[in-house]
Backbone as CSV, one residue per row, in Angstrom:
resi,resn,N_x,N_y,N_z,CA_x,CA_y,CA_z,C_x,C_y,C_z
1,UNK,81.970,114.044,103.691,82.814,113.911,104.867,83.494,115.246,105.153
2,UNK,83.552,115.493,106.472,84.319,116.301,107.092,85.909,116.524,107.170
3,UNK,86.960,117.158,105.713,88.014,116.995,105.832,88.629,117.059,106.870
4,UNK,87.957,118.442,107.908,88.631,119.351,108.470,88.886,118.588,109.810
5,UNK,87.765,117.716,110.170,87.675,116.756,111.652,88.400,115.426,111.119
6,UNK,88.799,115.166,110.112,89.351,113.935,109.804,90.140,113.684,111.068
7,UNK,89.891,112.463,111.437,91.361,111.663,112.398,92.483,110.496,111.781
8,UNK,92.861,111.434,110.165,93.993,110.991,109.160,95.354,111.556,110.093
9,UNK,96.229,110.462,109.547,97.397,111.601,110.428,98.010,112.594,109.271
10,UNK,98.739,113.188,109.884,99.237,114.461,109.056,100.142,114.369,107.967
11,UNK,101.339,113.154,108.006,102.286,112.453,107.846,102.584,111.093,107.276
12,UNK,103.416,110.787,106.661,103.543,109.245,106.074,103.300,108.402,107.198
13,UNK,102.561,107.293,106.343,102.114,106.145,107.718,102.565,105.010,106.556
14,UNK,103.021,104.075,107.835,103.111,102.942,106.690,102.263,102.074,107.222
15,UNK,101.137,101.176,106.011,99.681,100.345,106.503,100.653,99.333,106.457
16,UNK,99.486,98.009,106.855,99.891,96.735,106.694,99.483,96.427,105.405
17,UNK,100.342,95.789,104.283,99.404,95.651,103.545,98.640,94.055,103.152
18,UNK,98.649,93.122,104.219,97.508,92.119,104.278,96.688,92.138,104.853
19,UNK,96.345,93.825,105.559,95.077,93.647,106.354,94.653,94.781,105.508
20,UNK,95.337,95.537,104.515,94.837,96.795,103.371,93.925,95.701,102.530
21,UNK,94.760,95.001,101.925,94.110,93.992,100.529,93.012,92.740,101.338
22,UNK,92.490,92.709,102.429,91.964,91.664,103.026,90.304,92.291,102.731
23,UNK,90.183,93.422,102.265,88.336,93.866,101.799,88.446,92.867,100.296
24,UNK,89.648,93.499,99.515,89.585,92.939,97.493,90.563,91.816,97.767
25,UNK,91.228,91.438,98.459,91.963,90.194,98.051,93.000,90.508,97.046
26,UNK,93.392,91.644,96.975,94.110,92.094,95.876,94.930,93.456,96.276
27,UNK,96.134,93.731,96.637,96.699,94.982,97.394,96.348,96.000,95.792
28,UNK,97.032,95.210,94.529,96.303,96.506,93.693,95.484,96.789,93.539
29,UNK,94.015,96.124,93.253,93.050,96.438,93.322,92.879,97.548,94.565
30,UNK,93.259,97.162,95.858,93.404,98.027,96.658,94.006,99.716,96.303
31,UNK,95.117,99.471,96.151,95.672,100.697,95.811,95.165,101.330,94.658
32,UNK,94.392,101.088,93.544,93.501,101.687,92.755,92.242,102.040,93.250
33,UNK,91.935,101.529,94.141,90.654,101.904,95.034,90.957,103.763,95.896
34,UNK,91.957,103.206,96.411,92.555,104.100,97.331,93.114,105.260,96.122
35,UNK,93.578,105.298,95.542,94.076,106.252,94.673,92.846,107.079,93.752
36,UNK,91.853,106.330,93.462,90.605,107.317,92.816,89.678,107.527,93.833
37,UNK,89.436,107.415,94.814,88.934,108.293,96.052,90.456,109.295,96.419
38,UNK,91.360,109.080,96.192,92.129,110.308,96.873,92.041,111.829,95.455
39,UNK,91.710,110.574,94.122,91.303,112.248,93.415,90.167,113.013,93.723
40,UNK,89.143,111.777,94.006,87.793,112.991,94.275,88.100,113.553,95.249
41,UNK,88.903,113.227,96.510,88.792,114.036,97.655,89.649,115.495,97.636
42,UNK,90.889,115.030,96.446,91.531,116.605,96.220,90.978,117.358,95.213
43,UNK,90.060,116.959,94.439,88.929,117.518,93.613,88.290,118.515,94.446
44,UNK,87.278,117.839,95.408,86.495,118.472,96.410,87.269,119.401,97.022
45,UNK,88.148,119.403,97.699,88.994,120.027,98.616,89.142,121.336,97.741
46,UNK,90.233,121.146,96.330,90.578,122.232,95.670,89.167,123.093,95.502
47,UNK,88.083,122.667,95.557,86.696,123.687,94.197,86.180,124.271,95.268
48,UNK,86.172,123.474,96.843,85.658,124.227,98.074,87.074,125.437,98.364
49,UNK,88.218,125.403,98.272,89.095,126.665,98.584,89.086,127.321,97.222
50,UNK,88.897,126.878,96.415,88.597,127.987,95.574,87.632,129.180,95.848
51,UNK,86.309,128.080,95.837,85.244,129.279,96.373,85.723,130.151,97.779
52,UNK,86.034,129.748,98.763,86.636,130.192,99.579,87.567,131.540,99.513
53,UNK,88.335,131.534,98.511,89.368,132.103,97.947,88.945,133.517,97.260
54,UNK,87.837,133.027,95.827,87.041,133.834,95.376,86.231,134.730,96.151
55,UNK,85.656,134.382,97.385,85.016,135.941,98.317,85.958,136.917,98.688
56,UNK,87.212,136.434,98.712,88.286,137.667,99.302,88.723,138.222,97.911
57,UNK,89.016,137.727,97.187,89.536,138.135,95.735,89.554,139.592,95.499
58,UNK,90.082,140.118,95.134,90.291,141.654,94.906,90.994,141.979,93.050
59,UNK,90.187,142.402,92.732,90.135,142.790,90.979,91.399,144.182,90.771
60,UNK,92.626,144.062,90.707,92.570,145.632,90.600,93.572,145.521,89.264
61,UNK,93.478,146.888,88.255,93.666,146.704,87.282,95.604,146.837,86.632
62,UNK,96.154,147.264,88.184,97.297,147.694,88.186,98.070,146.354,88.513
63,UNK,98.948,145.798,87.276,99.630,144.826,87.773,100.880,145.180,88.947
64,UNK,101.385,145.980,88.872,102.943,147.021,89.359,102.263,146.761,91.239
65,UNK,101.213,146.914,91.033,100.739,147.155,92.548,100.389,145.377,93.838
66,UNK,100.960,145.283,94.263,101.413,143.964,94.936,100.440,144.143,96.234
67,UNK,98.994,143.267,96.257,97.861,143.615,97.304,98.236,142.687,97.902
68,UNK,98.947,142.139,99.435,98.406,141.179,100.088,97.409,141.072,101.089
69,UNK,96.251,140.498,100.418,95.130,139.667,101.172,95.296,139.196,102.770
70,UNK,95.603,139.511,103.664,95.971,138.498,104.779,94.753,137.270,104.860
71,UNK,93.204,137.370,104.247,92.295,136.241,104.558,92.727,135.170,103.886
72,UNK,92.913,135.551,102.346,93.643,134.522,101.269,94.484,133.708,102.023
73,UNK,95.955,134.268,102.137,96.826,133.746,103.493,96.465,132.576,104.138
74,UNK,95.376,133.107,105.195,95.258,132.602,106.153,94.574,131.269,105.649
75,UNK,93.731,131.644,104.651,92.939,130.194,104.695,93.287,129.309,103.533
76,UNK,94.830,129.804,102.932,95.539,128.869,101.900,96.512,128.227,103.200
77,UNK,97.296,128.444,104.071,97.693,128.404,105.075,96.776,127.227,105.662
78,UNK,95.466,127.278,105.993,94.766,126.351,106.582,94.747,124.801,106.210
79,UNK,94.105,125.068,104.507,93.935,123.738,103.678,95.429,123.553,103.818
80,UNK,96.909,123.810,103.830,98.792,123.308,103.327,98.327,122.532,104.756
81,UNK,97.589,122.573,105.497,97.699,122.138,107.054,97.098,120.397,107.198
82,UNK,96.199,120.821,106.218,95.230,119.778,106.374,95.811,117.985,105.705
83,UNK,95.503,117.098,105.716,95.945,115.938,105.948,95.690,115.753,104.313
84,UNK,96.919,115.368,103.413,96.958,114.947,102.478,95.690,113.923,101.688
85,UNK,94.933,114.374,100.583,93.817,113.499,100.013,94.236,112.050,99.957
86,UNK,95.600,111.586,99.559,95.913,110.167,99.277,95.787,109.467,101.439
87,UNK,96.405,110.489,101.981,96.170,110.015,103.727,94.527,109.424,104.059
88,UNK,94.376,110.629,103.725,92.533,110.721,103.968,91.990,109.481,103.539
89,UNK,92.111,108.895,101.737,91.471,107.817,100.980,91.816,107.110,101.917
90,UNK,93.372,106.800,102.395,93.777,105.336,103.282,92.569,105.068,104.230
91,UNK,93.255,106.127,104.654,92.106,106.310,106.748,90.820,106.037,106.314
92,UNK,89.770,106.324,105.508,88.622,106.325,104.801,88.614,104.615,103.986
93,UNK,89.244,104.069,103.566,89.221,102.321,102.813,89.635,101.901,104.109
94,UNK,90.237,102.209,105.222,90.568,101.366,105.939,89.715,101.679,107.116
95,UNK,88.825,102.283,107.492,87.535,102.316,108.360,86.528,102.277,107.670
96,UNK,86.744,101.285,106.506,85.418,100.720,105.245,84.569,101.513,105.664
97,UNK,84.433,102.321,105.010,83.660,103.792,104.686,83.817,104.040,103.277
98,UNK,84.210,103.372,102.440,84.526,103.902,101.266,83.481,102.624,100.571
99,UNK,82.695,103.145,99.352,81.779,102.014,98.415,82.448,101.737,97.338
100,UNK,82.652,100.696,96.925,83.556,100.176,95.418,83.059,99.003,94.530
101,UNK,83.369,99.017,93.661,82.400,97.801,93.434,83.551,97.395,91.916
102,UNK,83.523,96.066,91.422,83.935,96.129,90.177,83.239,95.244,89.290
103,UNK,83.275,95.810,88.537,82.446,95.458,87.269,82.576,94.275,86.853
104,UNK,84.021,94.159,86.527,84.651,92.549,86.147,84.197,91.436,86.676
105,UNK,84.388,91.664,87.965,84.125,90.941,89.448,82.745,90.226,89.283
106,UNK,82.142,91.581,89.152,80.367,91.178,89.149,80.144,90.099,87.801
107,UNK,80.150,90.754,86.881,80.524,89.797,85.099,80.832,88.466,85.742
108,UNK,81.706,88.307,86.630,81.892,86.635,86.345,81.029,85.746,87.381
109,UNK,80.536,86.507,88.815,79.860,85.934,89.320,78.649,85.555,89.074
110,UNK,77.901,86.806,88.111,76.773,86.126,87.738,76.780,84.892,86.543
111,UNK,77.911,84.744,86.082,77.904,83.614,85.200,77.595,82.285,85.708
């Protein structure tokens, strides 16, 4: 997914939460859903600005000497902009786009 086009809002939202828990029947189950998609998504996020980060990078051997980067800047500046990973998971479980499954769940139905 496309962080950058997300249509997450920027800001605290408050959901409903009987139409959040109405996929699991369960708001925690819910909110554990929602909470380990918001790590992979700040996983992803962080390892893509890293690399990002790493092409401008500048090696120099003089600590005393204070280089500012303006690209670094700009594109650490970009991602502080971008819509919080825990926002994103919501907006993402709640336009069921997100796959989950539980194990437990399954265990008893096939019994």
């Amino acid at each position: 997914m496309d962080y950058k086009k997300s249509n997450a809002p920027l800001s605290t939202v408050t959901w409903d939460t009987q139409e959040m828990s109405s996929q699991t029947g369960n708001i925690y189950e819910t909110v554990m859903i929602i909470g380990k998609r918001a790590n992979q998504i700040g996983v992803e996020m962080k390892e893509e600005l890293n690399k990002k980060l790493q092409e401008f990078a500048s090696y120099t051997d003089n600590l005393e000497e204070v280089f500012e980067n303006r690209e670094q800047i700009e594109i650490s500046k970009f991602y502080e902009r971008l819509p919080k990973p825990s926002l994103l998971a919501a907006q993402e479980f709640s336009e069921v786009s997100v796959y989950y499954r539980n194990p437990a769940k399954d265990k008893q139905e096939d019994e």
